[in-house]
C-alpha positions as CSV (number, residue, x, y, z in Angstrom):
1,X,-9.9,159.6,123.5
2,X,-10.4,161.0,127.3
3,X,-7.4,159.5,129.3
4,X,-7.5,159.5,133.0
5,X,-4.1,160.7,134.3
6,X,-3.1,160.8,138.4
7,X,-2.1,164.6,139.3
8,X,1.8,164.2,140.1
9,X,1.1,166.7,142.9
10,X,-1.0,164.5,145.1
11,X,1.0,162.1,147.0
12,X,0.8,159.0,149.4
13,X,1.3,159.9,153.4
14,X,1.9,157.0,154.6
15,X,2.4,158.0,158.0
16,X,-1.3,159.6,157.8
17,X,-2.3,156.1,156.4
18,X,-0.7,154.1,159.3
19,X,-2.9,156.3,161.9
20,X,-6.3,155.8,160.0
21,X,-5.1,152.3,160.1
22,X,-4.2,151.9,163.5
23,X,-7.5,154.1,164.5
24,X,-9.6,151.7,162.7
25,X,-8.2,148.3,164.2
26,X,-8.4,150.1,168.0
27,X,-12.3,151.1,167.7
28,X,-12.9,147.5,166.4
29,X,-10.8,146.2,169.8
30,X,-12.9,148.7,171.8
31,X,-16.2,147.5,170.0
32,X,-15.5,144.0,171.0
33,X,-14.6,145.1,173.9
34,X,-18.0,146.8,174.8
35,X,-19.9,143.8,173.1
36,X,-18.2,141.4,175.5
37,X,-18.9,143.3,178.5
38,X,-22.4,143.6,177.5
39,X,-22.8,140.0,176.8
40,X,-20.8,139.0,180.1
41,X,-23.4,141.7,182.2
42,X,-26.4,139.8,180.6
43,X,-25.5,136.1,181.5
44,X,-24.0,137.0,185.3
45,X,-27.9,138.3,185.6
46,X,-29.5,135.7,183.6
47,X,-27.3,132.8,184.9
48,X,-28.3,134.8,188.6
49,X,-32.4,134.1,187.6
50,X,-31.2,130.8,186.8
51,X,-30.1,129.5,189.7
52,X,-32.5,131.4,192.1
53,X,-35.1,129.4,190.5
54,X,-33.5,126.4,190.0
55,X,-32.7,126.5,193.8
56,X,-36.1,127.3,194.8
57,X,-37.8,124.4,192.3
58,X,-35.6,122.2,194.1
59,X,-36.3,122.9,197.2
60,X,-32.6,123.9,198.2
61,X,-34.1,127.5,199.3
62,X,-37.3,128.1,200.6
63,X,-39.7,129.9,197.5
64,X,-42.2,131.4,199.5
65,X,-39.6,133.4,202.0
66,X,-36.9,134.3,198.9
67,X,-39.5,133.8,196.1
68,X,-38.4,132.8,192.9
69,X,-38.3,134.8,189.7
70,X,-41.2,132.7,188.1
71,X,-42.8,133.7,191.2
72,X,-42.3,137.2,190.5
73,X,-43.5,137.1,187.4
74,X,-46.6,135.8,188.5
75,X,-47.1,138.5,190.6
76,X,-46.3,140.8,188.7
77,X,-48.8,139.8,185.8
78,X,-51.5,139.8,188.7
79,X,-50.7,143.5,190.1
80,X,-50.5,144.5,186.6
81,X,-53.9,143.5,186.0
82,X,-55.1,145.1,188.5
83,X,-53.3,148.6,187.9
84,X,-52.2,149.2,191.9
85,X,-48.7,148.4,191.3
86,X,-48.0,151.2,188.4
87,X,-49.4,153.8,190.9
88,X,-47.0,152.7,193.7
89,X,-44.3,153.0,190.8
90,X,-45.7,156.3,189.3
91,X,-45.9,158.0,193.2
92,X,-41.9,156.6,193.9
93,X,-40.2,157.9,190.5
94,X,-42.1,161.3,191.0
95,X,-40.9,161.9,194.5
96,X,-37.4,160.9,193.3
97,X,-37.7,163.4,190.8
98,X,-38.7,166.0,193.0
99,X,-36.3,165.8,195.6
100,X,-33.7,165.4,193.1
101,X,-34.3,168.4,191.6
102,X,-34.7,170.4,194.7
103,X,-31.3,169.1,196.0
104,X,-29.9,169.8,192.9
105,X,-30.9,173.8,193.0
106,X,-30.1,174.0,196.5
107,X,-27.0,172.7,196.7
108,X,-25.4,174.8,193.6
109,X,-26.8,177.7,195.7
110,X,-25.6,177.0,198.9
111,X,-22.0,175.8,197.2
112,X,-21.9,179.3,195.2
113,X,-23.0,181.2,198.6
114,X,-20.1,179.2,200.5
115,X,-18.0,179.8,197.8
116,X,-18.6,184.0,197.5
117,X,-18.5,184.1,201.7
118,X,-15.1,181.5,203.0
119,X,-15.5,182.9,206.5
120,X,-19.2,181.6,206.2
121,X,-18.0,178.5,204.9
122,X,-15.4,177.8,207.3
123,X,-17.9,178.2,210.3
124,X,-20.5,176.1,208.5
125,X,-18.2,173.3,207.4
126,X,-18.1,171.0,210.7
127,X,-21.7,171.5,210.7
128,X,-22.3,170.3,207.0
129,X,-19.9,167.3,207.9
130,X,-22.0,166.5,211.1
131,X,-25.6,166.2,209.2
132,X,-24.1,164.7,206.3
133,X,-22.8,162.1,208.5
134,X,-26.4,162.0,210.7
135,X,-28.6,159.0,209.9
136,X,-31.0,160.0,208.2
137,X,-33.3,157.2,209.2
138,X,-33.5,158.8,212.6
139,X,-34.8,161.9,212.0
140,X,-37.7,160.2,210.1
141,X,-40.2,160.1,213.3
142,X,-38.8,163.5,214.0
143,X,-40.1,164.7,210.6
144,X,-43.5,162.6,211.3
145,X,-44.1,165.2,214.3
146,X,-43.2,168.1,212.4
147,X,-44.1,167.4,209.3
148,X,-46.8,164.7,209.6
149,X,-47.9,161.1,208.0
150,X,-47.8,162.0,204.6
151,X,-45.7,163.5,201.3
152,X,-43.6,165.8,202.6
153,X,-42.1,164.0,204.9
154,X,-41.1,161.4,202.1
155,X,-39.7,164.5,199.9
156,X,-37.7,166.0,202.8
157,X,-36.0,162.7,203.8
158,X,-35.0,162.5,200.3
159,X,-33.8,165.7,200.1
160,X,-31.8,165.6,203.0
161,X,-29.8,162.4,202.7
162,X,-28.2,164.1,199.4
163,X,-28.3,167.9,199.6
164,X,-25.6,168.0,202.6
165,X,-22.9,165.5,200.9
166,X,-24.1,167.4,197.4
167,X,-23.3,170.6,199.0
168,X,-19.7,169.9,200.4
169,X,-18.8,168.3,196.8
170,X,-19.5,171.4,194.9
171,X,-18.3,173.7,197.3
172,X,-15.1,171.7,197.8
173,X,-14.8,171.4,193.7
174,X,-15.2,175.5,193.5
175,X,-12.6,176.2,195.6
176,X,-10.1,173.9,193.5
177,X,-10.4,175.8,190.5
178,X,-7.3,177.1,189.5
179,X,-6.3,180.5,191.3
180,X,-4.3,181.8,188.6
181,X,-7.4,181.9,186.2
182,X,-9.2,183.7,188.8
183,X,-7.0,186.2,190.1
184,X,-6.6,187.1,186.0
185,X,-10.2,187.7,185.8
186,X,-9.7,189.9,188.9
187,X,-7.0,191.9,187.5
188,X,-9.5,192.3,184.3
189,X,-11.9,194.1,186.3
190,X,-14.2,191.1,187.3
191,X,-16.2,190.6,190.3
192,X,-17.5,187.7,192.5
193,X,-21.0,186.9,190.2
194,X,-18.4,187.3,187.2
195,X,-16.1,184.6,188.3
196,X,-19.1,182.4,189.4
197,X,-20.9,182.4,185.9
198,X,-17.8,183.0,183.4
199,X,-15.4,180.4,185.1
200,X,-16.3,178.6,188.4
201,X,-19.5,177.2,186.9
202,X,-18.8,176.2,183.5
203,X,-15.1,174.6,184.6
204,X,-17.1,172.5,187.2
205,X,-19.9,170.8,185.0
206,X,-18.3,167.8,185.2
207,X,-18.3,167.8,188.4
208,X,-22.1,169.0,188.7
209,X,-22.5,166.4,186.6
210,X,-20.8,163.6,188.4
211,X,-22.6,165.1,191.5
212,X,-26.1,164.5,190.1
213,X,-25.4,161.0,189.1
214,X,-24.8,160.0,192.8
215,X,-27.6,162.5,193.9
216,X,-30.8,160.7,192.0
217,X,-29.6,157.7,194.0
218,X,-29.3,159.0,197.3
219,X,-32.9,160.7,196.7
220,X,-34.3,157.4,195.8
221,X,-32.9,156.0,199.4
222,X,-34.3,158.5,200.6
223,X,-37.8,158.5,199.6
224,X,-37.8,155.0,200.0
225,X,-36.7,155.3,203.5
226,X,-39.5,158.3,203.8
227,X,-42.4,155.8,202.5
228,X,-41.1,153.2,204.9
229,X,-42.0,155.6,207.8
230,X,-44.6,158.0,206.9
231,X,-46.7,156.7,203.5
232,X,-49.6,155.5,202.0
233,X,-48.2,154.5,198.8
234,X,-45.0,153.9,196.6
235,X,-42.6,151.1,196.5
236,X,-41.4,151.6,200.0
237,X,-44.9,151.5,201.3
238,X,-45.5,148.4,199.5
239,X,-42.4,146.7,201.1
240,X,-44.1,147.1,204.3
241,X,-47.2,146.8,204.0
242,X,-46.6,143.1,201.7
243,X,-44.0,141.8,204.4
244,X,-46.2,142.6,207.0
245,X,-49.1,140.0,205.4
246,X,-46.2,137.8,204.6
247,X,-46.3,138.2,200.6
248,X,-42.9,137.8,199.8
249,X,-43.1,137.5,196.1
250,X,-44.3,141.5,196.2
251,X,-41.7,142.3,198.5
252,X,-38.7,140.5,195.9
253,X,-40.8,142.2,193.1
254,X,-40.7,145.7,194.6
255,X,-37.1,145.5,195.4
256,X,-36.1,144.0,191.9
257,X,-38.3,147.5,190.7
258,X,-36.5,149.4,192.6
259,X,-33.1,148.1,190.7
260,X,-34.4,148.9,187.4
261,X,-35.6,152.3,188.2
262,X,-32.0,153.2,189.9
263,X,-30.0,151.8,187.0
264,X,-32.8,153.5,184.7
265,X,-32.2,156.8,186.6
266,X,-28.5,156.5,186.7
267,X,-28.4,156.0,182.9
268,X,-30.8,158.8,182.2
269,X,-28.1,161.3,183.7
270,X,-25.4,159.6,182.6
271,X,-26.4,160.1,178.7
272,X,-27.1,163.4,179.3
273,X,-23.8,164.0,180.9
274,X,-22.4,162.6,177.9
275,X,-24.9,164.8,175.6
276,X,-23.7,168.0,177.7
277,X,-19.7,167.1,177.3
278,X,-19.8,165.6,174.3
């Protein structure tokens, strides 16, 4: 008869046991935590929708000034069918995209060229701050004259209400890495483009990272404010061109698109921030 019998040599941790245990009982907390957040996110915007159109049935606000989100709706069934809206959508996330990848390239460049030349980066800094600081909105007609009524212009006003704050972020974050880890590398025989690419770079990822979640929605300011001023489609165009003919319910619709696409964005870089640091 085959008996069973414990091995004397394993024994119980109980210490090790406690730990799993008290692991265990804080992810549950945490995932009733992130439940109730989710759940409280969802009813502040559905109890928002709620009273907006409770408001505008009766007659508290005006619905044909602020709309109404049935109203929206409506409209946005209508532009739907008729395939116009998509294309304003389309046009707007692509020149987001584009600017925000071109102020993403440019400003690690310029930040590792500031960083490799200080003198250069101490003459340029009061320069940077000033344009950073510049509103953007008025150099729009300026960028009409020079650059004309059309795409460009959009894609360059996007581009520059990011690249110059992008720029003094990184550059700022390179010159905090620590000094003793570079002048150890220096001892060892390593240059400028060594320290750049072995240390400077892959220490500041998360700040990159960080960087480019606040850079896709300065670009989508930016473009917006570009198709206010020199476009013939897009969201910002539609804004426009719908309050101009008084059709409010498009303009509430484009705005309330516009939120989606900059939480959609925002998210987008956000999981691959988490993907990249694990």
């Amino acid at each position: 008869m085959n008996v069973s019998k414990k091995n004397p040599l394993t024994k119980r941790n109980p210490e090790k046991e406690a730990v799993s245990a008290n692991q265990k009982a804080f992810m549950q907390k945490y995932r009733r935590w992130i439940r109730l957040i989710r759940f409280l996110r969802f009813f502040l915007l559905a109890g928002f929708l709620l009273l907006w159109e409770v408001c505008a049935r009766a007659g508290l606000i005006n619905d044909f000034i602020f709309s109404s989100p049935c109203r929206m709706f409506d409209c946005f069934l209508k532009a739907a069918g008729e395939q116009r809206l998509f294309l304003h959508i389309f046009i707007t996330i692509g020149e987001t995209l584009l600017s925000f990848f071109i102020v993403s390239v440019v400003s690690l460049l310029l930040a590792a060229l500031l960083w490799s030349c200080k003198g250069l980066y101490e003459v340029l800094e009061p320069a940077l701050v000033m344009l950073n600081s510049l509103p953007k909105s008025a150099l729009a007609p300026v960028l009409i004259v020079w650059l004309g009524n059309n795409i460009k212009t959009v894609i360059v006003t996007g581009i520059l209400l990011a690249v110059f704050a992008s720029t003094i972020t990184l550059t700022s974050g390179f010159y905090k890495t620590d000094v003793d880890k570079i002048r150890l590398m220096q001892t060892l025989g390593a240059g400028k483009r060594d320290i750049l690419f072995k240390l400077l770079i892959p220490s500041s990822i998360p700040l990159i990272l960080s960087t480019m979640k606040v850079n896709i929605g300065l670009c989508l300011v930016g473009v917006i404010i570009g198709e206010f001023m020199a476009a013939r489609a897009g969201l910002g165009y539609l804004i426009i061109y719908s309050s101009q003919v008084f059709q409010m319910d498009m303009v509430m619709l484009s705005i309330l698109i516009l939120c989606v696409i900059a939480v959609a964005m925002y998210q987008s870089i956000a999981l691959i921030s988490r993907k990249i640091t694990g």
